[in-house]
C-alpha beads as a LAMMPS data file, in Angstrom:
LAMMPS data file: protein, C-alpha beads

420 atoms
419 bonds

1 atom types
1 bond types

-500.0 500.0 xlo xhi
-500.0 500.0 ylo yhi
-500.0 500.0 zlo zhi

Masses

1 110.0

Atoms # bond

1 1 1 -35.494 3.784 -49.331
2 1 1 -32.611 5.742 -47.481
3 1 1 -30.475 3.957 -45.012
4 1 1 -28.622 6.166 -42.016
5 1 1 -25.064 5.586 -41.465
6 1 1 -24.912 4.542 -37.805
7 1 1 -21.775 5.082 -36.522
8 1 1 -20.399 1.880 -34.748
9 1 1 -19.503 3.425 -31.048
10 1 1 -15.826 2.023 -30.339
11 1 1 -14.910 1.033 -26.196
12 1 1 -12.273 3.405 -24.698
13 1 1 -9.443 1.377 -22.874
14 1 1 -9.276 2.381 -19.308
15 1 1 -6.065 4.879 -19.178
16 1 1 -6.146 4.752 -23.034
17 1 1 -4.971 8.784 -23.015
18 1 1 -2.347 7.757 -20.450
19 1 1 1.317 6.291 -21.394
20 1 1 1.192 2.558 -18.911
21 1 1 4.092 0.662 -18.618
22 1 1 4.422 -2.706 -20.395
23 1 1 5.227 -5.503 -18.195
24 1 1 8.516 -6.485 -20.271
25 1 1 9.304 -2.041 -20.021
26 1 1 8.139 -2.456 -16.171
27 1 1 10.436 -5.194 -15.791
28 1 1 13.199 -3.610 -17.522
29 1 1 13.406 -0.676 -15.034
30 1 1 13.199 -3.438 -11.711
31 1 1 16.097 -4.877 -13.278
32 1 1 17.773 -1.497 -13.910
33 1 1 16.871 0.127 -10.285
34 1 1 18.677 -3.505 -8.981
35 1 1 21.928 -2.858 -10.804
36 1 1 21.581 0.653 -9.443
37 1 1 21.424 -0.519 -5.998
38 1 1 24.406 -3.110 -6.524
39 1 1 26.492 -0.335 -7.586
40 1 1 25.481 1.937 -5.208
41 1 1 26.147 -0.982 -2.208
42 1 1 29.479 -1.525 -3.543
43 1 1 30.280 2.378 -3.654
44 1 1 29.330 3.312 0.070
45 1 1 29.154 -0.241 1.542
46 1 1 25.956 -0.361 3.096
47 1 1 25.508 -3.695 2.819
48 1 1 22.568 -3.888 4.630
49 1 1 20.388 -2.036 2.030
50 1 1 19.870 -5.194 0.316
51 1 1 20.341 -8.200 3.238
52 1 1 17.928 -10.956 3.367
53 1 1 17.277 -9.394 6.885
54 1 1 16.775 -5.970 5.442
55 1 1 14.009 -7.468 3.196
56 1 1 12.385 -9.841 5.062
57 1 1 11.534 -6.294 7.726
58 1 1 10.315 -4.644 4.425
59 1 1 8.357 -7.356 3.421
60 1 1 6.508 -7.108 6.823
61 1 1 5.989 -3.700 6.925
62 1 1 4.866 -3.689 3.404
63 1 1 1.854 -5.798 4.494
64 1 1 -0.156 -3.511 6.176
65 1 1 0.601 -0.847 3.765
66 1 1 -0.645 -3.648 0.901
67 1 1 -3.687 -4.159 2.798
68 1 1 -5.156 -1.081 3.816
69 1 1 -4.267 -0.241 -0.219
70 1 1 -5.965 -3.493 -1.743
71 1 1 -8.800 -1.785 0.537
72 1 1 -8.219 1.358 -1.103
73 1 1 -8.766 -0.056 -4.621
74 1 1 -11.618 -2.152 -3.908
75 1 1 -13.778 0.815 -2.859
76 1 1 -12.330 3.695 -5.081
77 1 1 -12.896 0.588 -8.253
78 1 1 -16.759 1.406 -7.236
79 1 1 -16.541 5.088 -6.988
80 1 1 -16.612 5.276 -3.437
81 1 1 -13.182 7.464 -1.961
82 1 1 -12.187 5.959 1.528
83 1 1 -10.166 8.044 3.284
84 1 1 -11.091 6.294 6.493
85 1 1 -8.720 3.294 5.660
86 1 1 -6.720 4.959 8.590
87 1 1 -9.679 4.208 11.193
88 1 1 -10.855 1.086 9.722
89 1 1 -7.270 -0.373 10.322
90 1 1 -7.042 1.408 13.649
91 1 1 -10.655 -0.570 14.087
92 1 1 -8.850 -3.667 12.741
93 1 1 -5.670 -3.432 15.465
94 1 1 -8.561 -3.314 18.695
95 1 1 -11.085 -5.563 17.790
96 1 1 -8.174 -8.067 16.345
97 1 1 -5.914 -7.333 20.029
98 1 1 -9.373 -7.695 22.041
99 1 1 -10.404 -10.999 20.759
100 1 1 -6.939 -12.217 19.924
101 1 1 -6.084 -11.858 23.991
102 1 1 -8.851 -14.083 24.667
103 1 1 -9.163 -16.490 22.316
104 1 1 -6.093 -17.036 19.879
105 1 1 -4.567 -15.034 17.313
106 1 1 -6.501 -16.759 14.521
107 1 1 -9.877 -15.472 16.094
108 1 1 -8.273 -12.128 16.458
109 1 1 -7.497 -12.160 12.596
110 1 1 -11.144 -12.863 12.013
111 1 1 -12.489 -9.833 14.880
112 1 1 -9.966 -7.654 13.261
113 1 1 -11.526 -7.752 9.734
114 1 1 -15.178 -7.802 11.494
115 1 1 -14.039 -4.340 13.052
116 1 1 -12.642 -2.713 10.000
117 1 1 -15.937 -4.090 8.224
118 1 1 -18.215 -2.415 11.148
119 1 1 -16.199 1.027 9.993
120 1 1 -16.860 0.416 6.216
121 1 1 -20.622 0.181 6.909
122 1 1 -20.744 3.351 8.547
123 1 1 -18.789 5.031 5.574
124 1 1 -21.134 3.425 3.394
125 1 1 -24.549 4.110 4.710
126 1 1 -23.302 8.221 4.830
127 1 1 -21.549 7.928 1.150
128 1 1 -24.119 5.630 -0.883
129 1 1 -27.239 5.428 0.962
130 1 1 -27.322 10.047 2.081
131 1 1 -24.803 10.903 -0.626
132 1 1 -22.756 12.472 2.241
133 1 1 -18.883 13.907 0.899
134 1 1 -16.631 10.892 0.469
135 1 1 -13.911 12.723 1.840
136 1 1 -15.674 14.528 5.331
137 1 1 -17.289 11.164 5.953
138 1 1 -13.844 9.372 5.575
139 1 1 -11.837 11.898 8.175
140 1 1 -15.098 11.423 10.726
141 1 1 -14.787 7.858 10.466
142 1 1 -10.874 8.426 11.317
143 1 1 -12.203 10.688 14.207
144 1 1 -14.706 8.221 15.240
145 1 1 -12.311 5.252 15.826
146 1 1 -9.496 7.151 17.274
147 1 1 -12.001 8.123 19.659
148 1 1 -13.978 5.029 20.362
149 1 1 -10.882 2.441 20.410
150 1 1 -9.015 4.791 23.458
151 1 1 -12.282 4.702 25.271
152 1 1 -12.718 0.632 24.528
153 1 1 -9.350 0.506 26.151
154 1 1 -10.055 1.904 29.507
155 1 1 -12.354 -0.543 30.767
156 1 1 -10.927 -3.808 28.555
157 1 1 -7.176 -3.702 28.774
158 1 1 -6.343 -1.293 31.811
159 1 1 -7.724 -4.301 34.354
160 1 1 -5.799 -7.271 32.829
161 1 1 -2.560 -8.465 33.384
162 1 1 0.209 -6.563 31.398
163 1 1 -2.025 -4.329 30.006
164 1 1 -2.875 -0.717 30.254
165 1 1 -5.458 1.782 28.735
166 1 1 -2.823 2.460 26.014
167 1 1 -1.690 -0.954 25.502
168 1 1 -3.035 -4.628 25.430
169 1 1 -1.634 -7.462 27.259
170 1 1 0.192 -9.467 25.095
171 1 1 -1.197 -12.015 21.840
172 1 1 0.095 -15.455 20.870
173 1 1 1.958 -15.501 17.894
174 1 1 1.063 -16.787 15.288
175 1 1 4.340 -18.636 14.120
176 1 1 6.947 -18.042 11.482
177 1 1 8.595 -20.403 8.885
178 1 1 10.952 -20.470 6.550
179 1 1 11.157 -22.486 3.182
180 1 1 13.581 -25.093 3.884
181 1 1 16.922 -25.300 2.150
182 1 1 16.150 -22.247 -0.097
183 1 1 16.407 -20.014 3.052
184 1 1 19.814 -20.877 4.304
185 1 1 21.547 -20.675 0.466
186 1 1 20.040 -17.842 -0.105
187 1 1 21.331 -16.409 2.966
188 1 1 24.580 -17.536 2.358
189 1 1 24.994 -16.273 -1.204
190 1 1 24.139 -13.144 -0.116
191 1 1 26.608 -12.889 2.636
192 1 1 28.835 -13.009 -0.039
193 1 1 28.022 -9.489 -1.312
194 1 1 28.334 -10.264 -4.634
195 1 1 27.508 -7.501 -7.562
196 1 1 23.972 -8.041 -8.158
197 1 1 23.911 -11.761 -7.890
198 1 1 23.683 -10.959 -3.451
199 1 1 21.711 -8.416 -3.898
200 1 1 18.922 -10.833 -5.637
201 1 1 19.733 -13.553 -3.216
202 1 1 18.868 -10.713 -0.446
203 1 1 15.797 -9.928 -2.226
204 1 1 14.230 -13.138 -2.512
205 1 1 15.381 -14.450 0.770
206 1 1 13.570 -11.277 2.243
207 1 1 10.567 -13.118 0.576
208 1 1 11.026 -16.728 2.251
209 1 1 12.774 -16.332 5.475
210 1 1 10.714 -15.550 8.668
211 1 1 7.667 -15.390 7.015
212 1 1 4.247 -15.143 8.869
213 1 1 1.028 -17.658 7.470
214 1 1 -0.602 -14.071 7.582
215 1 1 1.827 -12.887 5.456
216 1 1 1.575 -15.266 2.722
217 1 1 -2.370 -14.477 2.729
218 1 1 -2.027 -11.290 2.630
219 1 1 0.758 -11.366 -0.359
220 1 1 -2.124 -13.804 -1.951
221 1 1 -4.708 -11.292 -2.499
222 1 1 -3.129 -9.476 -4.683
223 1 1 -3.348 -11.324 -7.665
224 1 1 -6.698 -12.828 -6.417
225 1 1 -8.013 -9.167 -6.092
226 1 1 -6.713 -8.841 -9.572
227 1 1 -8.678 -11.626 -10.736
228 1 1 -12.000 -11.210 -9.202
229 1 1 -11.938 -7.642 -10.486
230 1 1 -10.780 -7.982 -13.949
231 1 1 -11.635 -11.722 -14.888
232 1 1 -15.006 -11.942 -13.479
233 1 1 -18.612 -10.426 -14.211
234 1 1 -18.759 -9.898 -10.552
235 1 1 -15.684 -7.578 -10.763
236 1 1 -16.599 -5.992 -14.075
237 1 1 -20.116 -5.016 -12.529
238 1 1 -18.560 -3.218 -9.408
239 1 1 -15.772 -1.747 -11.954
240 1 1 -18.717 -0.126 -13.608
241 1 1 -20.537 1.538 -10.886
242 1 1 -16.959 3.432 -10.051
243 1 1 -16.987 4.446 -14.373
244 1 1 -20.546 5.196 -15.043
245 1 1 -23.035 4.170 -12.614
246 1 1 -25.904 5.800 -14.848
247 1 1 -24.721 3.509 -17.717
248 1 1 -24.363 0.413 -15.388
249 1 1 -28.014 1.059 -13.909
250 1 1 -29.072 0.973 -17.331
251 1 1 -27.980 -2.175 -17.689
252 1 1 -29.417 -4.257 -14.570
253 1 1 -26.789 -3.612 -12.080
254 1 1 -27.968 -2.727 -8.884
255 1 1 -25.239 0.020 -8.428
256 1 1 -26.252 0.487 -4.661
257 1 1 -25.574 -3.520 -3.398
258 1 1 -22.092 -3.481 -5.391
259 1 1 -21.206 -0.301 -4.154
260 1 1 -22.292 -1.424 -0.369
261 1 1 -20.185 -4.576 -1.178
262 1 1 -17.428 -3.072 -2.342
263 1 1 -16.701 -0.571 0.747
264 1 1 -17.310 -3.730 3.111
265 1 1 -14.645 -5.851 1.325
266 1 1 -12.650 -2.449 1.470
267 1 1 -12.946 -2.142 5.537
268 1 1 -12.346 -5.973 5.572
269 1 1 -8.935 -5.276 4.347
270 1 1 -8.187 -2.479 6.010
271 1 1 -9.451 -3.628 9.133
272 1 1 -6.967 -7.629 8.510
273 1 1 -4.400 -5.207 7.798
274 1 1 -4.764 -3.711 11.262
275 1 1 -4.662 -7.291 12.766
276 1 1 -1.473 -7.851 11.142
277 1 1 -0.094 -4.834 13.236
278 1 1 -1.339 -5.816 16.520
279 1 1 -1.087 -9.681 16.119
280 1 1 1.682 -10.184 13.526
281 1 1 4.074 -7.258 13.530
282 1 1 4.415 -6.533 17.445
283 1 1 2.049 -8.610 19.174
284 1 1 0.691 -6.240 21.161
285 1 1 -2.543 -3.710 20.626
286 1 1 -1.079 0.170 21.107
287 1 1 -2.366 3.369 21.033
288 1 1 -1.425 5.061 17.496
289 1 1 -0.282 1.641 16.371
290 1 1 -1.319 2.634 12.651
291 1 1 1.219 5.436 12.317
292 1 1 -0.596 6.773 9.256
293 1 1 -0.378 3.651 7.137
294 1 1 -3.614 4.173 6.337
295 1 1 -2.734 7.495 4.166
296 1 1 0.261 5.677 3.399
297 1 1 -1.833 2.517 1.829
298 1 1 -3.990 4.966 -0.152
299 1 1 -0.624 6.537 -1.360
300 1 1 0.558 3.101 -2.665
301 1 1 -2.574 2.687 -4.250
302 1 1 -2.789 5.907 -6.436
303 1 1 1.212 5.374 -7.019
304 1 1 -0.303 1.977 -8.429
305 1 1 -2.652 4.142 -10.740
306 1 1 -5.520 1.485 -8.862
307 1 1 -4.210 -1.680 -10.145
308 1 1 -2.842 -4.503 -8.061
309 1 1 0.254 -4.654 -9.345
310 1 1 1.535 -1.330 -8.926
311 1 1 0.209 -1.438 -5.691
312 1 1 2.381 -3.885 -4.766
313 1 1 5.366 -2.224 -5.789
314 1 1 4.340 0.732 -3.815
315 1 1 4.076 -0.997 -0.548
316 1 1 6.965 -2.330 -1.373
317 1 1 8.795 0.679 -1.331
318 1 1 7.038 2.471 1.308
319 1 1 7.387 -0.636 3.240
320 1 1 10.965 -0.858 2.368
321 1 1 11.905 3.152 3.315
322 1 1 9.882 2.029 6.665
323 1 1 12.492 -0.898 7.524
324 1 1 15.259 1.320 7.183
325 1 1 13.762 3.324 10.028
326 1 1 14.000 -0.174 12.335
327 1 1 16.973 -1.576 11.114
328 1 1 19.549 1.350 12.355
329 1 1 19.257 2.772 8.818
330 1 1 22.036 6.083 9.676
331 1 1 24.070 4.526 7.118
332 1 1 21.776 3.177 5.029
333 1 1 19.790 5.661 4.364
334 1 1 22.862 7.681 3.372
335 1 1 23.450 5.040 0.449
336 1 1 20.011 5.783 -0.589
337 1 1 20.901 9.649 -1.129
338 1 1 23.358 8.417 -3.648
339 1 1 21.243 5.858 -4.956
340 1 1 18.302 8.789 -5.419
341 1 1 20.406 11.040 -7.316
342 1 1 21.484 8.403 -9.633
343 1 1 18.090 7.784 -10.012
344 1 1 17.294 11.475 -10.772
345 1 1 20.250 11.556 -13.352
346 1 1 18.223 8.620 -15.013
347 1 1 15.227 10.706 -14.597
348 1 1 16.707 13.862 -16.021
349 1 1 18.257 12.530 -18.883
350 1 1 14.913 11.129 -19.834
351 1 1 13.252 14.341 -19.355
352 1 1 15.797 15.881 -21.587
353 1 1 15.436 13.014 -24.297
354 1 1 11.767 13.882 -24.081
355 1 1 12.659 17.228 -24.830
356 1 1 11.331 18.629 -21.724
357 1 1 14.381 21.015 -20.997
358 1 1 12.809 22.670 -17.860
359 1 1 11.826 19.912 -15.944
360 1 1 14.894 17.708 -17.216
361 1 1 17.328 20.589 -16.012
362 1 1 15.840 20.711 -12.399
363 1 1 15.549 17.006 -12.406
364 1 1 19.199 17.199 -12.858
365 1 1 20.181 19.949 -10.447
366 1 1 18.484 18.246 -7.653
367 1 1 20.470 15.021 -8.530
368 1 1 23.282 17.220 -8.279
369 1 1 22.440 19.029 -4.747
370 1 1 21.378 15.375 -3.865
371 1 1 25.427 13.846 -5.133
372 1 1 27.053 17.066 -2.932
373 1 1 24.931 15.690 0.194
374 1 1 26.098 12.229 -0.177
375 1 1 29.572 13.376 -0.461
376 1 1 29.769 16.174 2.229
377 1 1 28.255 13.817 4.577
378 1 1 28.879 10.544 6.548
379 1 1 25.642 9.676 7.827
380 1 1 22.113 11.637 7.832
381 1 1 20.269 13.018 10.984
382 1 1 18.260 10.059 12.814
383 1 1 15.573 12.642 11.967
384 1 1 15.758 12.033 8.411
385 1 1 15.539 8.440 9.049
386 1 1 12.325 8.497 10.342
387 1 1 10.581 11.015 7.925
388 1 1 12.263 8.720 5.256
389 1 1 8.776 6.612 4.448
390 1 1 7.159 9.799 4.229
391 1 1 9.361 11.876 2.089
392 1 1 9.208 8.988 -0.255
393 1 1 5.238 9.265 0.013
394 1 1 5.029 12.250 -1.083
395 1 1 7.921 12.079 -3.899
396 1 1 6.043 9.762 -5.327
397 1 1 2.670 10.607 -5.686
398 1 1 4.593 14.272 -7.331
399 1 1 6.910 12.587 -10.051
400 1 1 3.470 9.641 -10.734
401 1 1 1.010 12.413 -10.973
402 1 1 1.039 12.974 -14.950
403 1 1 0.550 9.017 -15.309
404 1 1 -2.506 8.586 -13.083
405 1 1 -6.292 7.519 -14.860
406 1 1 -8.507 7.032 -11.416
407 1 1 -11.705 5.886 -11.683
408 1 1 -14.516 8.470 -13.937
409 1 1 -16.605 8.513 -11.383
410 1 1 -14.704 7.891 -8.009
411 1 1 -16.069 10.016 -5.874
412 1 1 -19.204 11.623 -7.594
413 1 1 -22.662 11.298 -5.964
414 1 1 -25.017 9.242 -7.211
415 1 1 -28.956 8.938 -7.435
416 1 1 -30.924 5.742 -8.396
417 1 1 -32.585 6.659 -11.639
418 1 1 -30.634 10.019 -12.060
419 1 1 -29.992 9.318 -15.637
420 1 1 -33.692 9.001 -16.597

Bonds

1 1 1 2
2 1 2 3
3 1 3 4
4 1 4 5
5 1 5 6
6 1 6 7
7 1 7 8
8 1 8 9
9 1 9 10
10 1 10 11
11 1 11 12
12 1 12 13
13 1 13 14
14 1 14 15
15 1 15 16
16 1 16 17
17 1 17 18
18 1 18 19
19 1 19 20
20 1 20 21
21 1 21 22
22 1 22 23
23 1 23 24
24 1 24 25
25 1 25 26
26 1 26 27
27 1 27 28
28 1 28 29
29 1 29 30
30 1 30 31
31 1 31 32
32 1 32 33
33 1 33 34
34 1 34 35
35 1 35 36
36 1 36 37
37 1 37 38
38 1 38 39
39 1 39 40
40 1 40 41
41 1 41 42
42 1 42 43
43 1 43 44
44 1 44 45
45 1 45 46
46 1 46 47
47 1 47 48
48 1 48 49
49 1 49 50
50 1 50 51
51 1 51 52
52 1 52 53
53 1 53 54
54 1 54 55
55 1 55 56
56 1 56 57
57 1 57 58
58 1 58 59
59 1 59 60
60 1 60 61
61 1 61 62
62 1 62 63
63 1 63 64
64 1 64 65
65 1 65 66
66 1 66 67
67 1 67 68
68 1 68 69
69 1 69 70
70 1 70 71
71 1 71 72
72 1 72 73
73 1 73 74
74 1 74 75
75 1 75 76
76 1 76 77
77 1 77 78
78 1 78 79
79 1 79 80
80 1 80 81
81 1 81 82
82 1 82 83
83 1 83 84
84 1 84 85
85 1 85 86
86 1 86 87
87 1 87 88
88 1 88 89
89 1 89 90
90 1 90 91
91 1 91 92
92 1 92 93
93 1 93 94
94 1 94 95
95 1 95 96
96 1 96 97
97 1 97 98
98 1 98 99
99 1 99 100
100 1 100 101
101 1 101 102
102 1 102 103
103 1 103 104
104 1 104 105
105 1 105 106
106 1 106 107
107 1 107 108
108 1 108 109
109 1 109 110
110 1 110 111
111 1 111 112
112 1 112 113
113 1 113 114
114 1 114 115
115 1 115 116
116 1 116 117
117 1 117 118
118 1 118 119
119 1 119 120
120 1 120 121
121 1 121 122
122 1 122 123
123 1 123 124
124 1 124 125
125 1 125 126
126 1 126 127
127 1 127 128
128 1 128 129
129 1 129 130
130 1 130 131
131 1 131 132
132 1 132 133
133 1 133 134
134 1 134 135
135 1 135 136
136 1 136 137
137 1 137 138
138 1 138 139
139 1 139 140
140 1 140 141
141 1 141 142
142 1 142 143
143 1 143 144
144 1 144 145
145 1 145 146
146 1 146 147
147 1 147 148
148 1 148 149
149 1 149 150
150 1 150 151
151 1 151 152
152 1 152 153
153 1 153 154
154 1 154 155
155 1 155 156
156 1 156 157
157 1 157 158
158 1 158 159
159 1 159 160
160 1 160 161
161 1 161 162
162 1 162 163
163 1 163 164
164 1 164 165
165 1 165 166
166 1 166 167
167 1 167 168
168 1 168 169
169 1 169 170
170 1 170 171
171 1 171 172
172 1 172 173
173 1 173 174
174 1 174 175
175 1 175 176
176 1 176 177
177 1 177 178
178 1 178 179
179 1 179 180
180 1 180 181
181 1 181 182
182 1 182 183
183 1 183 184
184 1 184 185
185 1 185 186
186 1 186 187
187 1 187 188
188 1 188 189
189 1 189 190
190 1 190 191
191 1 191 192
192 1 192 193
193 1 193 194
194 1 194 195
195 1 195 196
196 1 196 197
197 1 197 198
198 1 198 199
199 1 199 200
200 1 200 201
201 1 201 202
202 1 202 203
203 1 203 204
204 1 204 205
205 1 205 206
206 1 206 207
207 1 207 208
208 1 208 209
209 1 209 210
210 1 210 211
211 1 211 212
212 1 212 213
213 1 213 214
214 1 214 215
215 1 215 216
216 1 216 217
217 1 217 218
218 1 218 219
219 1 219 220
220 1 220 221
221 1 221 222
222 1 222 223
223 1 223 224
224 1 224 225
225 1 225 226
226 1 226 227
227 1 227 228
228 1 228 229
229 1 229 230
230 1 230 231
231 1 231 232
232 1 232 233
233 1 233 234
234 1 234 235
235 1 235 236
236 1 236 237
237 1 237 238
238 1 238 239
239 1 239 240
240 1 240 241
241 1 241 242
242 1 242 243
243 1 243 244
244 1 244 245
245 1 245 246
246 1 246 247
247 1 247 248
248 1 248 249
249 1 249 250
250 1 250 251
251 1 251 252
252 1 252 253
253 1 253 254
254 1 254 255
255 1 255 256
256 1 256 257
257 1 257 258
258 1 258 259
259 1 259 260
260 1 260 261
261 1 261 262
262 1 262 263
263 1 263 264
264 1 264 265
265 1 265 266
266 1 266 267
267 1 267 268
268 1 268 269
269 1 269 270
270 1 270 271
271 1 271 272
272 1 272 273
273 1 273 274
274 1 274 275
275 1 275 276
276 1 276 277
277 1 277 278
278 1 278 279
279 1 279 280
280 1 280 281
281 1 281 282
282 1 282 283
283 1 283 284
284 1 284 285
285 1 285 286
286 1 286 287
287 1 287 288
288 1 288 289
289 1 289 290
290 1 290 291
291 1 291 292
292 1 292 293
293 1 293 294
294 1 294 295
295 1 295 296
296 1 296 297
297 1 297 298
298 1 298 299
299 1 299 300
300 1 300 301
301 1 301 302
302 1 302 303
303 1 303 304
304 1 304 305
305 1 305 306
306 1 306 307
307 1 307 308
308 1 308 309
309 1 309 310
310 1 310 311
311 1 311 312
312 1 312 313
313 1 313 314
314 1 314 315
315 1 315 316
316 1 316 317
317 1 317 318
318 1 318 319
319 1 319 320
320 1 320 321
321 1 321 322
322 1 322 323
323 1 323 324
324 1 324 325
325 1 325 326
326 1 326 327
327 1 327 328
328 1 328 329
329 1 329 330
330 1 330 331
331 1 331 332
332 1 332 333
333 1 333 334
334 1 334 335
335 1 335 336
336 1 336 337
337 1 337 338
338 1 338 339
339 1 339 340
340 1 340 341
341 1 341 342
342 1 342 343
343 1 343 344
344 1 344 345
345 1 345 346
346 1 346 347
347 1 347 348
348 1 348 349
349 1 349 350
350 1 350 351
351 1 351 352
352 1 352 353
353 1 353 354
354 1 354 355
355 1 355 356
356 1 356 357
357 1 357 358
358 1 358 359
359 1 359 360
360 1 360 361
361 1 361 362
362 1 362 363
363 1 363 364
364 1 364 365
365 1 365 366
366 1 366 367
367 1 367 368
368 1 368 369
369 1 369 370
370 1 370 371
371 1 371 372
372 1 372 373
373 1 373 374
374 1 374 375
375 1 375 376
376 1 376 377
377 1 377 378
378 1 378 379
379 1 379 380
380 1 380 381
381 1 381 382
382 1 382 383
383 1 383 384
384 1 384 385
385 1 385 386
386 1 386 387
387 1 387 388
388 1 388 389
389 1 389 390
390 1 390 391
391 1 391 392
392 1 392 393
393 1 393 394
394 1 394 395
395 1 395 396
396 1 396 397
397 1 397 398
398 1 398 399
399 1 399 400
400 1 400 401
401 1 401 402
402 1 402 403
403 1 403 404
404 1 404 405
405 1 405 406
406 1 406 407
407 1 407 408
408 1 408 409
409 1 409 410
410 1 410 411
411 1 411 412
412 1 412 413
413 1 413 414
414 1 414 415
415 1 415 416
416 1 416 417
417 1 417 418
418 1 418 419
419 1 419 420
């Protein structure tokens, strides 16, 4: 009696033809990008690149960005591409300005997720249910809200007191707080602008001074995101409708309800991270109050290669560019030409380690166009300033590009029963 050889399949890692970062390698560079900055604060004396109030404006600015990103990854995880984070958040900043007005900012928070859920439905219904294009359904959606929030305006806000068709009246705060003791030392020791050890003490005191409750929730579902999608059936179910649908069907999932859920928990966070902006951030509901963050969220979320982590990180630094912008940055975005082309000296000398000679040699002439800037100039054009967040954007997404893995089958349409 013969016996067949059955080969024994073997699991491919997610991103296993992709070089990923260990965390101890991932940490390594933080640290080394810090020392950067220390030196380059000492050079040019910006001290304001790295002040506790420098951070504490990126941190809230990063928020939004975070959200409409966590959004991002939640639908894009279950092969779903939502470009219309932009108009669920817009969707988010009414609804959470409309209700907020009348009955509290806490209510608003709720309505503002409610409205950027009411957008994800919509995206769903044309993406899952008629198989529409992910990305022409997204950009109507965008369209859509625009549209429908400026004529929601007219007849709510233009009547009340303070308000106008552009602008609500304005929305209780919600309240700040800082953690006691640790605040004030940490402010202190970096008042001190010592090498490195200030610039931490900035950093972390960004992190615990002025803080918003709806910031710490926000900062919160990161890791719980994290752990509902990689440490739970749930989450490995809805991962496997965005890698192989077909395969998941196969297997019992009912690919349709995860990938419903998954665009609703996507507009969700879009739509909170809308709130934020309206009830949070200025307090007031205003017409293009988004700005693009939407884009910008989805950025930070590819930059991330679709984890949480590296999400983070790219709000972060899109949020961090933004606060520049706000915070009079002239001068301190001219410290961050020097820092960048130290940064691309880094770059290039890896390149050229690599033994990639072209791009290492261009890597290193722009650091050196980028060192000639810094030092023929005093300050940069307020109009650099404020295309700072999205220069970075795209910078980005070009030099991440070659280390991205998105989802197999992000994007693809998909039949019930297709693979039979």
């Amino acid at each position: 009696m013969s016996t067949a050889t059955v080969a024994k399949p073997t699991a491919q890692q997610p991103g296993k033809g992709s070089r990923r970062f260990s965390l101890p390698v991932l940490l390594l560079i933080i640290a080394g990008v810090l020392v950067l900055t220390s030196v380059v604060r000492l050079i040019s004396g910006a001290d304001g690149i790295t002040s506790t109030g420098q951070m504490s404006t990126a941190l809230r600015l990063a928020v939004p960005i975070g959200l409409a990103g966590l959004g991002g990854l939640w639908a894009e995880r279950a092969g779903v591409v939502n470009i219309g984070l932009e108009g669920m958040m817009i969707l988010g900043t009414w609804f959470g300005a409309w209700a907020g007005y009348q009955w509290g900012p806490w209510t608003g928070v709720a309505f503002g997720i409610i409205g950027g859920a009411l957008g994800a439905v919509l995206h769903a219904i044309a993406t899952v249910t008629f198989n529409v294009n992910h990305i022409v359904s997204g950009v109507a959606l965008n369209i859509l809200a625009l549209g429908t929030t400026r004529y929601l305006s007219k007849f709510t806000f233009e009547d009340a007191p303070q308000g106008s068709s552009k602008q609500s009246p304005p929305i209780d705060s919600l309240g700040t707080f800082d953690i006691p003791g640790l605040s004030s030392w940490l402010q202190t020791l970096n008042e001190k602008h010592w090498f490195l050890v200030s610039d931490i003490a900035g950093l972390v005191g960004g992190l615990v001074t002025n803080l918003s409750p709806l910031t710490v929730v926000a900062v919160a579902l990161v890791p719980a995101t994290w752990w509902v999608l990689w440490r739970t059936a749930f989450g490995l179910r809805l991962r496997s409708c965005g890698e192989n649908p077909v395969a998941a069907e196969s297997l019992g999932v009912n690919v349709y309800k995860y990938k419903y859920i998954a665009v609703i928990v996507s507009g969700g966070f879009a739509g909170l991270g809308g709130a934020f902006l309206s009830i949070v951030a200025s307090n007031v509901y205003l017409d293009g109050q988004t700005a693009g963050r939407g884009y910008i969220g989805l950025a930070a979320m590819i930059f991330g290669n679709w984890m949480p982590g590296g999400l983070a990180l790219g709000a972060g630094l899109f949020g961090y560019t933004d606060s520049l912008n706000l915070r009079g940055g002239t001068t301190n975005v001219h410290a961050l030409i020097l820092l960048l082309a130290m940064l691309l000296v880094v770059g290039g000398v890896y390149l050229l380690w690599r033994r990639k000679l072209i791009s290492g040699v261009i890597t290193l002439v722009i650091s050196a166009v980028m060192f000639l800037w810094y030092a023929g100039t005093d300050e940069v054009p307020r109009q650099v300033v404020t295309a700072a967040p999205y220069v970075v954007t795209l910078l980005v997404l070009s030099l991440s590009a070659q280390r991205l893995r998105m989802p197999k089958a992000d994007g693809l349409p998909y039949r019930k029963g297709q693979g039979k």
